[in-house]
C-alpha positions in Angstrom: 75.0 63.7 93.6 74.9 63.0 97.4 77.3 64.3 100.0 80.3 62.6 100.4 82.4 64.5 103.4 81.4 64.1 106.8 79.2 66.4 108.8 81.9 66.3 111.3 84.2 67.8 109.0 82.1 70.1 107.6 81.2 71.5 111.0 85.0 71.7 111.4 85.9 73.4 108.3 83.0 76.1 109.1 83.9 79.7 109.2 81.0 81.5 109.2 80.2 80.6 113.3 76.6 79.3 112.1 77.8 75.8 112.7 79.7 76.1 116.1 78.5 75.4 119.9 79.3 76.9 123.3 81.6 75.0 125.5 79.3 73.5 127.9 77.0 72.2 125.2 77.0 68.3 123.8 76.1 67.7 120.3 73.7 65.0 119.2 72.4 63.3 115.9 69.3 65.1 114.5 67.4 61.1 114.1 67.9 61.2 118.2 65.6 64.3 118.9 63.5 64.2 115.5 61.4 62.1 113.5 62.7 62.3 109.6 59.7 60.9 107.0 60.6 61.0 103.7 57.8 62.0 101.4 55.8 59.5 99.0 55.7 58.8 95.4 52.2 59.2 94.7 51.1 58.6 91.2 51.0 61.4 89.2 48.0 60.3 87.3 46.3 61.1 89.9 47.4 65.4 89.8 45.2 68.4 89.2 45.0 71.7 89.3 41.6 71.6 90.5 41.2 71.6 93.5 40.5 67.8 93.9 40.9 65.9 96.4 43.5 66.7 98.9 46.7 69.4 98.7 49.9 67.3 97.7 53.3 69.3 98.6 55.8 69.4 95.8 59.6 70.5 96.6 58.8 73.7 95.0 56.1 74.6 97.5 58.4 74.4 100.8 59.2 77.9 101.2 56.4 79.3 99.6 54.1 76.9 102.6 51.3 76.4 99.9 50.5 74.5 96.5 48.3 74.3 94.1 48.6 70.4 93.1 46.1 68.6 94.1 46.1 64.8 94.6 42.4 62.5 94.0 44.1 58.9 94.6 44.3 56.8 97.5 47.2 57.5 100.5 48.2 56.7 103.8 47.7 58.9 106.9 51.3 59.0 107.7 52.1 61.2 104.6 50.1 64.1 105.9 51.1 67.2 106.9 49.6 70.0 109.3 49.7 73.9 109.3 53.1 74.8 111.2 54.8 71.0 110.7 59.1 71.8 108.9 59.6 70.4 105.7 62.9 70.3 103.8 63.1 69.9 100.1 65.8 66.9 99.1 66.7 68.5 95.8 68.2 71.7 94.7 69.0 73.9 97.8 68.0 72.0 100.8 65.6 74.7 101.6 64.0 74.5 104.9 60.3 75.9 105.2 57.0 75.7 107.7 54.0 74.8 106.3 51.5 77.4 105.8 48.3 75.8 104.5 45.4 73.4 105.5 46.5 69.6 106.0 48.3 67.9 102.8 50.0 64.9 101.3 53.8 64.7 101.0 55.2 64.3 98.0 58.5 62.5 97.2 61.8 64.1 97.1 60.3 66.3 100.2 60.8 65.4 104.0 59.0 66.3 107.0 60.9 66.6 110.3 58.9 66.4 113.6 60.4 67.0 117.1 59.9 63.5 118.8 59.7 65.1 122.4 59.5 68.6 123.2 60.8 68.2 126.6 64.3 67.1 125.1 64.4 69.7 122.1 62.6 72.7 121.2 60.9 73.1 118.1 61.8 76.8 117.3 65.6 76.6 118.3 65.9 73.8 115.5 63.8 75.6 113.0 66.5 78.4 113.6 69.5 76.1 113.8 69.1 73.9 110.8 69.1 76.0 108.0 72.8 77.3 108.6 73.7 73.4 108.7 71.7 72.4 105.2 73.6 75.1 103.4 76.5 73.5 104.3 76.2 70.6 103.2 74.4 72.2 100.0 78.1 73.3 99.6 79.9 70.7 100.4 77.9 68.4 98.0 78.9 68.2 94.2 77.0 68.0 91.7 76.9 67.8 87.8 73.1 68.4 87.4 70.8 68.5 90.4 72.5 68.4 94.2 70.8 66.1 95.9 70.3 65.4 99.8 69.6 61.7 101.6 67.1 61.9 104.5 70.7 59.5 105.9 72.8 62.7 105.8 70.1 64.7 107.0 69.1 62.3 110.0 73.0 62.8 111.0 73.4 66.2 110.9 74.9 67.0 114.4 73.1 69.5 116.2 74.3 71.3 119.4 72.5 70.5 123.0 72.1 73.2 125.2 69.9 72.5 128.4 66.3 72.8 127.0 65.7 76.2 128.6 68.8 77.5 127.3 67.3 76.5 124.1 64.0 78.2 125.0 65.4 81.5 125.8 67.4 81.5 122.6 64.5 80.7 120.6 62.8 83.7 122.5 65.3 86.1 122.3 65.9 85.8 118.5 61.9 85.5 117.8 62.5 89.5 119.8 65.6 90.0 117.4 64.5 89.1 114.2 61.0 91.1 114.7 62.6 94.5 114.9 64.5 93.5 111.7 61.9 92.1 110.2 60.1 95.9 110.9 63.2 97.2 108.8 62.4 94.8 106.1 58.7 96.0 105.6 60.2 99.4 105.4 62.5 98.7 102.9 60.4 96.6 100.6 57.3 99.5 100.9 60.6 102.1 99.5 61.1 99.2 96.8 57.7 99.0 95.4 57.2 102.7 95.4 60.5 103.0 93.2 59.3 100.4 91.1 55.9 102.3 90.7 58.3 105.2 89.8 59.9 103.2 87.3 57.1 102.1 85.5 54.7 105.8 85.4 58.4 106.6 83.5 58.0 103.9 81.4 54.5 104.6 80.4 54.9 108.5 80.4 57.9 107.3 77.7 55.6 104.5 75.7 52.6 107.7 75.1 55.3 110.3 74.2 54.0 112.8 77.4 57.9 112.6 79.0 58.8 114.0 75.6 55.6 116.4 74.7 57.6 119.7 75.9 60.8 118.5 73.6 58.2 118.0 70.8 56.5 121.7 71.0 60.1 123.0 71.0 61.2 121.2 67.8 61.0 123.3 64.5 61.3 120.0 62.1 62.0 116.4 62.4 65.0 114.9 60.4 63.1 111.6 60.0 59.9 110.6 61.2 58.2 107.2 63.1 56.9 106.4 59.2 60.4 107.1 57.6 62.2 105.1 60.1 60.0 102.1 59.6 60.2 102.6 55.5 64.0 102.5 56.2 64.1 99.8 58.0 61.7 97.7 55.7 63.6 98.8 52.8 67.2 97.9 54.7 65.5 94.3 55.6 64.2 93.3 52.3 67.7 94.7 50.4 68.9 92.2 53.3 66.6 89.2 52.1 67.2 89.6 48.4 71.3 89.6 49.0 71.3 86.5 51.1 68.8 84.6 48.9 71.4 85.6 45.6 74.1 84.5 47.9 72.4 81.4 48.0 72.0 80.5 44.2 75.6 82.4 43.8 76.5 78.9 46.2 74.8 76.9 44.6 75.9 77.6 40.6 71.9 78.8 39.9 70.4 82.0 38.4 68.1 83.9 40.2 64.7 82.5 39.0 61.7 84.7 37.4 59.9 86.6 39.9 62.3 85.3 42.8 61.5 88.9 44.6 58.0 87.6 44.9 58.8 85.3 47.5 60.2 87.8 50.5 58.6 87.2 53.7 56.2 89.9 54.2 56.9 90.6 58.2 53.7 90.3 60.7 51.8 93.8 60.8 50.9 95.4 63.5 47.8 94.7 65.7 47.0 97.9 67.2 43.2 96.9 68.3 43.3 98.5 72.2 46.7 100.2 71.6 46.5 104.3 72.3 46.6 106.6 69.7 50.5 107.6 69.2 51.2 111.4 68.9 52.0 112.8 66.0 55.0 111.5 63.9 55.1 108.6 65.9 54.1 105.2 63.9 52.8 101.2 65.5 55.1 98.8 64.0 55.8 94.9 65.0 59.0 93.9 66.2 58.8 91.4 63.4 59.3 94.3 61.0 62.4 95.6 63.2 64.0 91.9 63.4 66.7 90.6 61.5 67.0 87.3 62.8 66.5 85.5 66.4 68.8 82.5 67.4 68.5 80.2 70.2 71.0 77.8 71.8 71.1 74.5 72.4 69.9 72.5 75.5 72.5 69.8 76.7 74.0 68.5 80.1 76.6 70.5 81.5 78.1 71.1 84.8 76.8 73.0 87.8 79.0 76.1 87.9 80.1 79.3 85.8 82.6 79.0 82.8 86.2 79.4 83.7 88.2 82.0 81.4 89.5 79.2 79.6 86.3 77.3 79.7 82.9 78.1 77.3 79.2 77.9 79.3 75.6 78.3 78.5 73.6 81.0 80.4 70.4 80.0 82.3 67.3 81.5 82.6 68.2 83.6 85.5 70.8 85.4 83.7 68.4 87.5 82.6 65.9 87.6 84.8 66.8 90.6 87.0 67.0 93.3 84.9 70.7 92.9 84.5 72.6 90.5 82.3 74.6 88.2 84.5 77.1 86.0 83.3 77.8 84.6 86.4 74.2 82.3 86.1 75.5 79.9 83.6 76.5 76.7 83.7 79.6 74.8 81.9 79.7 72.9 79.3 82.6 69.6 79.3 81.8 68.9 75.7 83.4 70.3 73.0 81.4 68.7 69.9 78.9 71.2 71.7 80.5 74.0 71.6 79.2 76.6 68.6 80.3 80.2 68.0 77.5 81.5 66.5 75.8 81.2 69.6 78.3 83.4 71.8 76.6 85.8 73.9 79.3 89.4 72.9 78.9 93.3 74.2 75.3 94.7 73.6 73.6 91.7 72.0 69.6 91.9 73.1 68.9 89.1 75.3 65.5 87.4 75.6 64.1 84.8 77.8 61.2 82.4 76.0 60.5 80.3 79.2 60.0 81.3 82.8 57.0 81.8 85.2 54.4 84.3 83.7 56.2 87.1 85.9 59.6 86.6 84.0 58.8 85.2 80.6 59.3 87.6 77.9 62.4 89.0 80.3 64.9 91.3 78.3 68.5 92.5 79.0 71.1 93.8 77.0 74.6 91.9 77.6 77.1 94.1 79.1 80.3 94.1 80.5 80.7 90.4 78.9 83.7 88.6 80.4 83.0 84.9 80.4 82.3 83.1 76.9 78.6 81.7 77.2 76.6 80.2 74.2 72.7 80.7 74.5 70.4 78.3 75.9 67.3 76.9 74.3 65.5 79.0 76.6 67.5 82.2 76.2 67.0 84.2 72.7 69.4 86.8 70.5 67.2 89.2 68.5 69.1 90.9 66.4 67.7 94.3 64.4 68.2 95.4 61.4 68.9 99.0 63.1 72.0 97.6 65.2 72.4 101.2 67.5 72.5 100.9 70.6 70.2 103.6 71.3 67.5 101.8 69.1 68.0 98.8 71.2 67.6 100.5 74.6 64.0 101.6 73.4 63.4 98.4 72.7 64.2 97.3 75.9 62.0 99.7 77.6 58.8 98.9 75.3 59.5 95.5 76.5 59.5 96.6 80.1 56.7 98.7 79.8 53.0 97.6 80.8 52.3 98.0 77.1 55.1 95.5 76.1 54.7 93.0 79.3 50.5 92.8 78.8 51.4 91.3 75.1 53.9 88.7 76.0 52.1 87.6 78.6 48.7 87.3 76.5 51.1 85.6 74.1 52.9 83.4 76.7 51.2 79.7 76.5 51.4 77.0 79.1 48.9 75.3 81.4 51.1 76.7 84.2 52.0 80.0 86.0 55.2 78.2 87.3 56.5 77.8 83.4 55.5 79.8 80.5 56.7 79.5 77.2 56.6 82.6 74.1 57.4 81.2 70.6 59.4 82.9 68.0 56.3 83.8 65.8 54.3 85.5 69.0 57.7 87.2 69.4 57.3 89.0 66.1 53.7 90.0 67.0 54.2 92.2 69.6 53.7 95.6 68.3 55.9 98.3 69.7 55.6 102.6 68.8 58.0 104.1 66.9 59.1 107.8 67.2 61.0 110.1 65.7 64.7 109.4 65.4 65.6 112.4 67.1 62.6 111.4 69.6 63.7 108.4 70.5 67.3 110.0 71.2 65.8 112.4 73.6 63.7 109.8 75.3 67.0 107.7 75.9 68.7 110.6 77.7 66.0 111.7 79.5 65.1 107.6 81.1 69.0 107.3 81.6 69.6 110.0 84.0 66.1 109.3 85.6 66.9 105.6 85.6 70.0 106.4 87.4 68.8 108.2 90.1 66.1 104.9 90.4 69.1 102.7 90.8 71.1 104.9 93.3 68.5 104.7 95.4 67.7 101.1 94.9 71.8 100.6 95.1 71.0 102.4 98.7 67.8 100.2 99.6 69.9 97.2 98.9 73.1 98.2 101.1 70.6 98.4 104.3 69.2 95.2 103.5 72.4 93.4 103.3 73.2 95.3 106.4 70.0 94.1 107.9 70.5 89.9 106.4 74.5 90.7 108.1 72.9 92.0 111.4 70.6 88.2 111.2 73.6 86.5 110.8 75.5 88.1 113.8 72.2 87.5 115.7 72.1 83.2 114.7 76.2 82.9 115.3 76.2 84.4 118.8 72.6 82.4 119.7 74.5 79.5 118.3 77.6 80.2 120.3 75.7 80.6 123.6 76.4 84.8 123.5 72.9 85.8 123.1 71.2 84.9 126.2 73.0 84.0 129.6 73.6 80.4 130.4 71.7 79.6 134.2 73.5 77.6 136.5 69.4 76.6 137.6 69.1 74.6 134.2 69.1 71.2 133.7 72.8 70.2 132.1 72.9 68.8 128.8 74.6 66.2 130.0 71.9 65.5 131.8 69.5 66.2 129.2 71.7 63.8 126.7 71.3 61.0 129.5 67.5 61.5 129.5 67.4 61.4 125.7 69.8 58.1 125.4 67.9 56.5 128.1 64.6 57.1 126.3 66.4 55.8 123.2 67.4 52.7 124.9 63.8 51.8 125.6 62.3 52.4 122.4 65.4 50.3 121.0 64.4 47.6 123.5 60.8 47.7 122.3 61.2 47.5 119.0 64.1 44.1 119.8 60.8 42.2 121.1 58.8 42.6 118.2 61.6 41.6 116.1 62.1 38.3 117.8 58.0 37.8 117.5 58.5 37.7 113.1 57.7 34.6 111.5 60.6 31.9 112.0 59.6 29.5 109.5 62.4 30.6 106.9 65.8 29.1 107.4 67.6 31.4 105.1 69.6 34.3 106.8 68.7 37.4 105.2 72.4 39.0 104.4 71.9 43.1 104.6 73.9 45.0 102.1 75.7 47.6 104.3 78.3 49.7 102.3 76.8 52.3 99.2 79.0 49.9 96.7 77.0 46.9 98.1 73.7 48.4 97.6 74.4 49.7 94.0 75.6 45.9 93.1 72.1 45.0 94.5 70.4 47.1 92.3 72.7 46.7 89.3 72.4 43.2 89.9 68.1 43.1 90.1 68.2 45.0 87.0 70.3 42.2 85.4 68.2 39.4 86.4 64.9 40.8 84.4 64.0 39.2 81.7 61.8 41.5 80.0 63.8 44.8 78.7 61.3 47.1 80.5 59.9 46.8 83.7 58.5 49.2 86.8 60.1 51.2 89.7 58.5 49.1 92.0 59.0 45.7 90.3 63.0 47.1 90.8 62.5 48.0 94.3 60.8 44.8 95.4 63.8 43.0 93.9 66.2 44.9 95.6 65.2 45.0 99.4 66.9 48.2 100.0 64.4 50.8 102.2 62.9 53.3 100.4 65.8 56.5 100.2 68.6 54.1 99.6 67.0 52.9 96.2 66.0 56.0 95.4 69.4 57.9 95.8 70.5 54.5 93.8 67.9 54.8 91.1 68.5 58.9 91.2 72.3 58.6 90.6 71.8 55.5 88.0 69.7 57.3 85.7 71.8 61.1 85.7 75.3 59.3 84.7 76.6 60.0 81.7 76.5 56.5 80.7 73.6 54.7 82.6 72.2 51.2 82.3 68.9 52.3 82.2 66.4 55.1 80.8 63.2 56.4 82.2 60.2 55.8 79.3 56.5 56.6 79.0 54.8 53.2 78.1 52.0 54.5 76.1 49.8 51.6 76.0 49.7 51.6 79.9 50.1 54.9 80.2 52.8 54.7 82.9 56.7 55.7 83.6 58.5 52.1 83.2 62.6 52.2 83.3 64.3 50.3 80.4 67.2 48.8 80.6 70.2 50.1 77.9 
């Protein structure tokens, strides 16, 4: 959904400082010192990976500044856009990024903002200055799937006006600023990745059995081996199979047929080909042979925002992502026909993600501390085991988190890109995991707790100074923005002055473009009556899709109909097709191998 409080107000309400102005400053519309160009819809048809033709810039790519999309089909020079040029991406969070990369198309849903005059406004106050303002309105804007921003609301964002050297020196001083932070940063991030290196030579020294080779030599006899456990288990998961299937003729009024044991499901064995050999009384076994069952949840709309206590959500992706389960990434769901208890997420169940980037797929947590009631998603997995200990299921974890458990489920991921990989339940059960000794494996969780929690005081520690450091930016943007960073010089140019010089320059420009209006063809007699209000434009639209005949038609057979310019139809056309209850549906017409809209 689209914003529907004024900036005004939302630069009234603001109490973080980002948003305010020092006295002597005017404030002006963002469309009066800045060119806004909303990105084009170019055919996706014409895509690749590549490297074909020229670099198109998806709303994914702003912050990163690069992409890997290529597009081969015709376009217009005005879409592209050069090294350094801001972009802002229209969906999501309204992030605002510089791109980094050689000249590329814009993509829809993407806008490019150019400075019109860089004697009126300068380029690196506003790339500081915006941000603050887009969050905002990111959370003033509501939203039941994704939020969405209208290049209108951005092109009337009100900026403050210093005099342009005021702006200058603020630019300057914070570029001085931000670089000794940013010297903190690199330190903090080089202590990060040497903890994580930490982590993982752990992990591994866990995975052979060396972190436990001097608890080994010290042990006189093993209550139950790596091959004992597994025959346990094996034996505890048919005994399992065989009283659920007579469950199931006990249900249904039937005798066990002959030779019914026959049909168990032998589990997947291991594949140990380029595995290391396992000390002694350790055994390979495949998490198939381990698993009692894996459930997934459901994928259905909900709303934007975690589960109240009274209220049941679904966890997304990111819940588990992190290391940590968090219950707090989940969204809510407002139907109760989809609400199902056998997919609430309780205390200690193993938590699994089968979709995510090839960095994240494959991501495991164990739920604790659960507060809120979430279901699963269809992209977040229970695997439960037949062992159902906690301790077995923290070993687990960190075979999954070691480089021996990541390299499978990332050979077994499958996807034609790195941005979304998906891991089935079948190559789920193929990953093959060592087994120690019970008492082994005991050990091994003691020993990788402590150690773990030194890790995370430390990285507890690492993440206080960079809060500290991402508090200290803050601080730095609210008193630039406030005009306490730099001194104001009587010598400058006002901005009242500078306003004058801007609305004068307007003025012409408005003038100019007032002749060539009055040089269009006269030869119609018909006056051309402009919808103004939103509730005029969607009865335009509403109204176009009425008048075709044909049930299906194209975007731009609806577009030409409608008149509207290009963002107004397509916050129209946005909002149309996520209501609950829309008029029409987006298809793929096969036989023209196109997206066409239908109407309902």
């Amino acid at each position: 959904m689209a914003l529907t409080k004024k900036i005004s107000d939302i630069i009234k309400e603001d109490t973080t400082g980002l948003l305010s102005k020092h006295h002597s400053w005017l404030r002006i519309e963002l469309k009066d010192i800045a060119e806004v160009l909303n990105g084009f819809a170019f055919s996706s048809s014409h895509f690749n990976n590549d490297g074909i033709g020229l670099p198109l810039i998806r709303i994914r790519d702003v912050i990163e500044g690069h992409t890997t999309t290529y597009y081969n089909g015709n376009y217009e020079d005005i879409y592209l856009v050069n090294k350094n040029e801001i972009l802002v991406g229209m969906d999501g969070d309204f992030n605002l990024g510089l791109w980094k990369s050689l000249p590329s198309l814009l993509n829809q849903r993407v806008c490019k903002i150019s400075v019109k005059n860089d004697n009126y406004y300068d380029k690196q106050f506003l790339i500081y200055l915006l941000p603050s303002y887009l969050k905002a309105i990111n959370d003033a804007t509501s939203s039941i799937t994704v939020k969405h921003l209208s290049s209108k609301t951005l092109s009337e964002i009100l900026l403050p006006l210093p005099p342009l050297n005021e702006q200058k020196r603020i630019a300057d001083k914070i570029d001085e600023l931000f670089s000794e932070l940013d010297n903190g940063i690199e330190e903090l991030e080089t202590a990060q990745k040497k903890l994580e290196l930490y982590r993982q030579s752990l992990l591994k020294s866990a995975v052979d059995g060396e972190l436990s080779k001097e608890w080994r030599e010290t042990q006189i006899e093993t209550s139950e081996t790596g091959e004992q456990l597994l025959a346990r288990i094996l034996k505890e998961r048919r005994e399992r199979w065989e009283q659920e299937k007579l469950k199931e003729f006990a249900e249904k009024g039937k005798n066990p047929p002959k030779n019914w044991q026959d049909k168990y499901p032998e589990p997947v064995q291991p594949d140990t080909v380029n595995l290391p050999e396992l000390p002694e009384g350790w055994v390979w076994a495949s998490l198939d042979m381990l698993l009692q069952n894996i459930k997934a949840g459901k994928s259905f709309r909900c709303e934007e925002r975690p589960p109240k206590e009274d209220e049941i959500g679904v966890v997304k992706v990111s819940a588990v992502s992190w290391g940590e389960y968090n219950e707090m990434e989940s969204k809510t769901c407002l139907d109760a026909t989809k609400i199902n208890s056998n997919y609430y997420i309780k205390e200690n169940d193993f938590l699994m993600s089968r979709a995510n980037t090839i960095q994240l797929v494959g991501a495991c947590v164990i739920s604790r501390d659960v507060n809120l009631t979430n279901m699963l998603s269809d992209k977040i997995l229970r695997l439960d085991f037949i062992i159902e200990s906690l301790i077995f299921k923290n070993w687990i974890l960190h075979l999954m988190r070691s480089k021996i458990g990541r390299e499978q489920i990332e050979a077994l991921a499958t996807g034609n890109q790195e941005s979304m990989k998906n891991i089935s339940q079948d190559s789920i059960k193929k990953i093959t995991v060592p087994l120690p000794p019970t008492d082994e494996i005991k050990f091994l969780i003691k020993e990788l707790s402590e150690k773990f929690n030194s890790i995370q005081d430390t990285s507890n520690l690492l993440s206080m100074n960079f809060d500290n450091l991402a508090q200290q930016r803050k601080n730095i943007l609210k008193d630039a923005f406030t005009g306490k960073l730099v001194p104001q010089d009587e010598s400058d140019e006002s901005a009242s002055i500078l306003l004058e010089r801007i609305q004068a320059e307007r003025e012409v420009q408005a003038a100019n473009v007032k002749k060539k209006s009055r040089k269009k063809d006269q030869k119609s007699n018909l006056e051309l009556i402009v919808p103004k209000t939103d509730e005029d434009k969607l009865k335009v639209v509403i109204d176009a899709i009425s008048s075709f005949e044909n049930q299906t038609f194209s975007a731009q057979d609806l577009s030409n109909k409608c008149m509207l310019n290009y963002e107004d139809f397509s916050d129209i056309l946005f909002n149309l097709l996520s209501e609950e209850n829309p008029v029409i549906e987006q298809l793929f017409d096969t036989k023209i191998k196109a997206m066409r809209l239908k109407k309902i």
